[in-house]
C-alpha positions in Angstrom: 0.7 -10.7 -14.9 2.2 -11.3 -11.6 5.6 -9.9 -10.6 8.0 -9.8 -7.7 10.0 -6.0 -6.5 12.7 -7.1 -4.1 12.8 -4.2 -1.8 14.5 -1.9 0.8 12.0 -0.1 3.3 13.4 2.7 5.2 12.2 4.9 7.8 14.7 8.0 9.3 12.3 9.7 11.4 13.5 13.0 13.0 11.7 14.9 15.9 10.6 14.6 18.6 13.1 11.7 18.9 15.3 10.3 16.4 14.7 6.7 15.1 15.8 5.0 11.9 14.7 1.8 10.3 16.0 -0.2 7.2 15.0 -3.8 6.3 14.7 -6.0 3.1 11.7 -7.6 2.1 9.9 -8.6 -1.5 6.6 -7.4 -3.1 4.1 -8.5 -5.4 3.0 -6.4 -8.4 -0.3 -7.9 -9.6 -1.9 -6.9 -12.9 -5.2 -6.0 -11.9 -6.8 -6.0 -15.3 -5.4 -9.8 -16.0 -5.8 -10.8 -12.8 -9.4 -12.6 -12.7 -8.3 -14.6 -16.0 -4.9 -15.6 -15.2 -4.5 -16.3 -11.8 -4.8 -20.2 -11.0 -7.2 -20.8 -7.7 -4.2 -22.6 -6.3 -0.1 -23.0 -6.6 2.2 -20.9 -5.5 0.0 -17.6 -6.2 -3.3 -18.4 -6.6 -6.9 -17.2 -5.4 -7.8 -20.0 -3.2 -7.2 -21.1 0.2 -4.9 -23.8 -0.8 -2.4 -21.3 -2.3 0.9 -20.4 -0.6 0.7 -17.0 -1.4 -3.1 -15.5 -2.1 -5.0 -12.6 -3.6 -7.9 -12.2 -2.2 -9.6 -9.2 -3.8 -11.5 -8.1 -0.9 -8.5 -7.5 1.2 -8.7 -4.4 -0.3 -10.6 -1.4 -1.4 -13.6 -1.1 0.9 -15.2 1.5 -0.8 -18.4 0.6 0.9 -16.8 1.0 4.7 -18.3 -2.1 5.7 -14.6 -4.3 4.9 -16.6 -5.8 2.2 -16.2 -6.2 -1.3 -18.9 -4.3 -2.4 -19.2 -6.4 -5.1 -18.1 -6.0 -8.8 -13.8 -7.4 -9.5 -11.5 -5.3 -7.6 -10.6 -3.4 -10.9 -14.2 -2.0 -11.2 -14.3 -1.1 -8.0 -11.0 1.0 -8.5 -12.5 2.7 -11.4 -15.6 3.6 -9.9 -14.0 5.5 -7.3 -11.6 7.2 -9.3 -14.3 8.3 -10.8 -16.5 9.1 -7.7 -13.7 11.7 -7.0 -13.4 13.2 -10.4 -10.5 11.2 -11.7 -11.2 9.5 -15.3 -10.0 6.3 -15.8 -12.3 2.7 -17.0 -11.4 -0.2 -16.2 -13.7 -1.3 -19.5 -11.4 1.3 -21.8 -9.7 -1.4 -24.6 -5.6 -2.0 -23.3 -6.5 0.0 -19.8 -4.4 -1.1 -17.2 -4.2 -1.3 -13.7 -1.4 -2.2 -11.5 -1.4 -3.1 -7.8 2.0 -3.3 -5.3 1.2 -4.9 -2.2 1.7 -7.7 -0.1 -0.1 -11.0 -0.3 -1.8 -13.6 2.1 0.9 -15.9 3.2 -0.5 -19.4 4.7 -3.8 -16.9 4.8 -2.0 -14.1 6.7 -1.5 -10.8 5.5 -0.9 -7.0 6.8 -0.1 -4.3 4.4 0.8 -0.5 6.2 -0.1 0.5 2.6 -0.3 -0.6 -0.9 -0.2 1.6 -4.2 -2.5 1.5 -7.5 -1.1 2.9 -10.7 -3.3 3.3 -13.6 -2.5 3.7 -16.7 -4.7 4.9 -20.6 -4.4 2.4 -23.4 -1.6 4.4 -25.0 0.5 3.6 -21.5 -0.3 7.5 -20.5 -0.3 7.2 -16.4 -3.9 8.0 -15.7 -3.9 7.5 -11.3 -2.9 6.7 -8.5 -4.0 5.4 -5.4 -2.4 5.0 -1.6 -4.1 2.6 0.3 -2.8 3.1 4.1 -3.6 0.4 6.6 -3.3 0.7 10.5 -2.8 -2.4 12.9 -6.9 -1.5 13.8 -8.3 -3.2 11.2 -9.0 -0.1 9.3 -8.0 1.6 5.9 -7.7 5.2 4.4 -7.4 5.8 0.1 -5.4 8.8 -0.9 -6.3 9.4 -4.7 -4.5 11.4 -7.1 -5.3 12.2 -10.7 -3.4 13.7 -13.7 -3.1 17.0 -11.9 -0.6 15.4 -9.3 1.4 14.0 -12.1 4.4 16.2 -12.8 8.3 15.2 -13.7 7.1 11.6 -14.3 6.1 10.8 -10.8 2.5 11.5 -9.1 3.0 13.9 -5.8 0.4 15.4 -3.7 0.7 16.1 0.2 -2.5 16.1 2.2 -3.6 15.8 6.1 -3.3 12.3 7.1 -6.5 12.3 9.5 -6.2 9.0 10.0 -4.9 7.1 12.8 -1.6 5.4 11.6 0.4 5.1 14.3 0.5 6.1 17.8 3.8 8.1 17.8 2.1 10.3 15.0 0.0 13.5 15.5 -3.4 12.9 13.5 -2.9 16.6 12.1 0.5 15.1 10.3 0.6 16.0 6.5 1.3 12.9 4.2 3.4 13.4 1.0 3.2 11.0 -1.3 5.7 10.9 -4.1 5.0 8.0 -6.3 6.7 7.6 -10.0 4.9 4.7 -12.2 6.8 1.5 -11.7 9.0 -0.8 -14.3 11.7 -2.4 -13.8 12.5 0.0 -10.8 10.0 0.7 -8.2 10.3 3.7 -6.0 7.2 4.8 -3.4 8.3 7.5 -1.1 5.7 8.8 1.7 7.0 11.5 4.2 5.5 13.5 7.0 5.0 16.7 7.7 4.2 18.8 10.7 4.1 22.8 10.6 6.2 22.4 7.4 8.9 20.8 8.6 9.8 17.2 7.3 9.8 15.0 10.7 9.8 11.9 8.3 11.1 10.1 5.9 9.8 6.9 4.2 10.6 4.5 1.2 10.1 1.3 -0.7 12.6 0.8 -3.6 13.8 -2.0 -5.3 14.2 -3.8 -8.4 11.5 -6.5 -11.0 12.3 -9.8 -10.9 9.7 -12.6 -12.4 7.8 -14.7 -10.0 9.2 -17.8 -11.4 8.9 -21.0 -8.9 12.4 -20.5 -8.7 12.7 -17.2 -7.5 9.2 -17.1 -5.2 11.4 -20.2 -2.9 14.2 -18.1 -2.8 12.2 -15.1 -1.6 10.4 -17.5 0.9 13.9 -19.0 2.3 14.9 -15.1 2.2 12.0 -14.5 4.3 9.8 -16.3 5.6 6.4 -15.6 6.8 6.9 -12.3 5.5 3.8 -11.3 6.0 4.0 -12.0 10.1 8.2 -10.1 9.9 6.3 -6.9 9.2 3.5 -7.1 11.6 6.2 -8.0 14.1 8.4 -5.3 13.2 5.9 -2.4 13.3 5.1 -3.5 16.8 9.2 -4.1 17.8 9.7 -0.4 16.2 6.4 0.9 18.3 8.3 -0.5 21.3 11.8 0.8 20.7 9.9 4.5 20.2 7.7 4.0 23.4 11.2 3.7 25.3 12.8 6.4 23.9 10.1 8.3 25.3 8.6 9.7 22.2 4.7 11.4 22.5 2.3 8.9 22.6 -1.5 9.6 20.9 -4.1 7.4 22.2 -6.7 6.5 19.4 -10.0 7.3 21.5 -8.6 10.8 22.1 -9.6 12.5 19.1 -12.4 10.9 17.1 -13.4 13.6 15.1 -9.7 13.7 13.4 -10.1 10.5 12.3 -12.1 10.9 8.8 -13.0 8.6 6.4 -11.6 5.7 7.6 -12.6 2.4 6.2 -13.2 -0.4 8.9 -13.3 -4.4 8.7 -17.0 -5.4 9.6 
């Protein structure tokens, strides 16, 4: 129901200025269909506040725009806007399932720069997937794709990114996403593109392992407070960019390239 994807995150970015990134860290792959019936409201994963690392379902998905929950399991909600942009998939359908990568709240604490749905039919066809791209403002953008973005086993689509990201990135940026359905391998890459030409290059890959007790401590000795590492690395990468002297985009600048972001209350 719950699993763990030890991972590698690398970013190579290449114009205006040069700048490459690498750094281990772990991820959780929840079950979303199991998830309201299996998860305990404490332990090591859990639900509730006492947990050491949570789900809390309306961390995500604010398909309202308010940063609420809008109300029905987290599941539903994915369905409904799947299907709100013409992408079939229920969450009711017998054997249905839905998988989430992401990170979780750690002592209550958690940022994700993006987390990725996979849906799959009862007969294990994939049927979606979702991006969910977070900024350090509080705010979210969702990036669907449907069985016309699956081809050669992985879902692809590149679309405008209209959404502020990060300050070092023009709004008008394309993202690519390129996102084959994960087993015991996980591989999400997301590039960008301007004018056509790649300027960079972005992965998460790594391999299953089972969140046993065991291996959940050794992934907290590994790294601890993960949650606050990656917070503290975007903002240490932001920094190392600034003094390279790479373009800087203020947010307030252009509002109305900034679309259908999704925004904490």
């Amino acid at each position: 129901m719950i699993s763990i994807y030890s991972c590698r995150v690398i970013h190579a970015r290449t114009w205006p200025k040069v700048h490459r990134l690498a750094y281990r860290f772990f991820w959780f792959c929840v079950d979303l269909t199991q998830a309201q019936k299996t998860l305990p409201s404490w332990g090591w994963v859990g639900t509730g506040p006492f947990s050491l690392y949570r789900f809390r379902e309306d961390d995500h998905l604010w398909t309202s725009g308010s940063g609420k929950s809008d109300g029905p399991a987290l599941v539903d909600r994915l369905s409904r806007y799947l299907e709100q942009h013409g992408i079939h998939w229920k969450s009711t359908e017998p054997g249905a399932r839905a998988m989430l990568v992401t990170q979780l709240r750690f002592f209550g604490y958690v940022f994700n720069p993006v987390s990725f749905y996979y849906c799959f039919h009862a007969d294990g066809t994939p049927a979606a997937a979702l991006a969910e791209v977070g900024n350090t403002f509080g705010e979210m953008k969702l990036y669907p794709m449907g069985p016309a973005h699956f081809v050669n086993g992985q879902f692809k689509i590149r679309v405008p990114k209209y959404f502020y990201v990060s300050p070092f990135s023009d709004l008008t940026t394309e993202f690519e996403f390129r996102l084959p359905p994960p087993g015991e391998r996980l591989l999400a890459e997301v590039d960008d593109f301007k004018d056509g030409r790649k300027i960079l290059v972005a992965s998460l890959s790594g391999h299953r392992k089972s969140a046993s007790r065991l291996e959940l401590l050794h992934q907290t000795l590994r790294f601890p407070m993960v949650t606050l590492q990656i917070i503290f690395l975007i903002h240490w990468n932001a920094l190392l960019l600034f003094l390279k002297g790479t373009p800087y985009f203020n947010k307030a600048s252009d509002p109305k390239d900034q679309r259908e972001a999704l925004r904490r209350p």
